[in-house]
Steps between C-alpha positions, in 0.01 A plus 500: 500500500695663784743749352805629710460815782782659390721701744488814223165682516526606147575134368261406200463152438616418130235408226741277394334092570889362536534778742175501703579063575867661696254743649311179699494559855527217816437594868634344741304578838772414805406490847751470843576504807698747634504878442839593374787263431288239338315750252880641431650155420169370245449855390882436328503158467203487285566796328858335381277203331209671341419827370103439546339737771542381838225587739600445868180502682508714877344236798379591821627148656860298546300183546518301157153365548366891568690601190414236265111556586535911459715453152178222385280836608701769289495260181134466506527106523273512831326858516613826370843725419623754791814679408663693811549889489880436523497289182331846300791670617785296408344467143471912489900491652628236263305674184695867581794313605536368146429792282537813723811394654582869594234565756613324805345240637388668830342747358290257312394269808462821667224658278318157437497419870415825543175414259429165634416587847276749436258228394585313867582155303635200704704256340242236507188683318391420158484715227303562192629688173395888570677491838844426378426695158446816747800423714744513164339730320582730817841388578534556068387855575680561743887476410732780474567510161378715242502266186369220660286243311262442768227366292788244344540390855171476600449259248809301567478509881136357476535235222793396736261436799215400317740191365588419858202417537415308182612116586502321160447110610637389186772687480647630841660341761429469916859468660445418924836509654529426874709382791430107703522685811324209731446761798230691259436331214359116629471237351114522477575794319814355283289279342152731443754714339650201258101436405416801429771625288446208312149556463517855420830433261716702699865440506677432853819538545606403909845554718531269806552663725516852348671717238849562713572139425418537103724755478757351751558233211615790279806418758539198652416104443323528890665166584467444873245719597198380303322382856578871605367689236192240476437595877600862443503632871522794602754707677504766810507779208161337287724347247444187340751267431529566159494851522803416700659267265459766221630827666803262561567499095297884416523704779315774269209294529189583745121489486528834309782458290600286236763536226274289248755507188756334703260230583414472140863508411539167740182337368711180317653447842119509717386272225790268535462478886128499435547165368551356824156542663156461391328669299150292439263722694335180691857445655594859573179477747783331739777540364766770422521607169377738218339480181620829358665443239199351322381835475787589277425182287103622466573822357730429280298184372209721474716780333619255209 
């Protein structure tokens, strides 16, 4: 049995049998396109529907194919786990963040980077149990406080990683989410992608064309301009048309920025409009429309 990481270093699991069952742990492993805006809008989505540990998984490529056939990689399904040096030191960041709120957060990313790169990792290179265990022990070590539990973190920080990479077929969950964007992702690829997913029980969720017009729906119906956004040109400025169309109704919104809890805020409205396109992934090959909000209806269906 899989009993929760905590966030709390000195957390002791209860002896208590009633207790250890609430204790049961699912992962769900999530993989993206995009670097920023997407992770920002499923980190908070998901976290608003589950409470299990969410593992967003770092890829090297935006092409869905490229990304689907790393993420079969990291989950052992085809050959064996990498995790990415960046990955080590959000879980360090994230651990301190929780408990040692007080030392700032730049000091932190400071010291581990600081650690890291003295052992000249790139982000792609695989790594076994003593290399990590060194890097925390030393980042542990070396924080300016004089009451610090390092070896409480130590032990955290590595039972952390060391579930990242433990993918529990029976238990965890493979979430693929991607944009139809028919300029890099063909249709060769669209339906490799479909087979494989299936094959390898991995759950896609698709936006045709992309995510601007997913979260466009959190404001408008898109009546009349379906055969734009389907096309989704592009403009002197590199803008698609549904990047358009949304900075129209959020002008906060860029590739960088996105203010996820008023999306999530809006979410009975993007489901209502929703309604009106596809969302069975054979049609969304050619046609515009999302499947989304299915993810909301697998997590809670596997929550209950």
């Amino acid at each position: 049995m899989r009993i929760a990481t905590h966030s709390n270093p000195f957390y002791r699991p209860s002896k208590n049998k009633e207790n250890e069952v609430e204790d049961f742990r699912k992962k769900y492993y999530v993989a993206l396109e995009g670097e920023v805006t997407e992770h920002i809008y499923f980190k908070a989505f998901l976290k608003s529907l589950t409470n299990q540990s969410i593992i967003f998984l770092k890829q090297g490529s935006s092409n869905p194919k490229s990304i689907l056939d790393e993420l079969l990689k990291k989950m052992k399904l085809v050959e064996p786990f990498s995790i990415q040096r960046n990955e080590i030191v959000e879980t360090i960041l994230e651990s301190f963040e929780t408990s040692f709120a007080m030392i700032p957060k730049s000091e932190i990313q400071r010291i581990t980077n600081s650690i890291v790169s003295k052992y000249h990792w790139d982000n792609k290179i695989e790594f076994d149990a003593n290399e990590y265990s060194l890097i925390v022990r030393e980042v542990c070590e070396s924080i300016p406080l004089d009451s610090f539990p390092s070896e409480n973190f130590v032990t955290h920080i590595n039972q952390v990683l060391k579930e990242r990479t433990e993918f529990d077929s029976k238990l965890d969950e493979i979430i693929l989410i991607v944009d139809r964007d028919r300029k890099s992702f063909i249709e060769e690829q669209y339906d490799s992608v479909i087979s494989d997913c299936m094959k390898y029980h991995v759950h896609l969720f698709v936006t045709n064309p992309c995510i601007e017009f997913w979260f466009l729906l959190h404001f408008s119906d898109c009546k009349g301009i379906e055969k734009q956004l389907l096309n989704n040109g592009i403009n002197e400025k590199g803008q698609t048309f549904a990047y358009q169309q949304l900075k129209l109704v959020d002008s906060s919104y860029s590739k960088k920025h996105v203010d996820a809890q008023q999306y999530l805020r809006l979410y009975n409205t993007a489901l209502k409009h929703s309604k009106r396109f596809p969302s069975d992934l054979g049609k969304l090959k050619n046609e515009i429309g999302t499947n989304i909000p299915e993810l909301k209806s697998l997590v809670q269906k596997i929550k209950n």
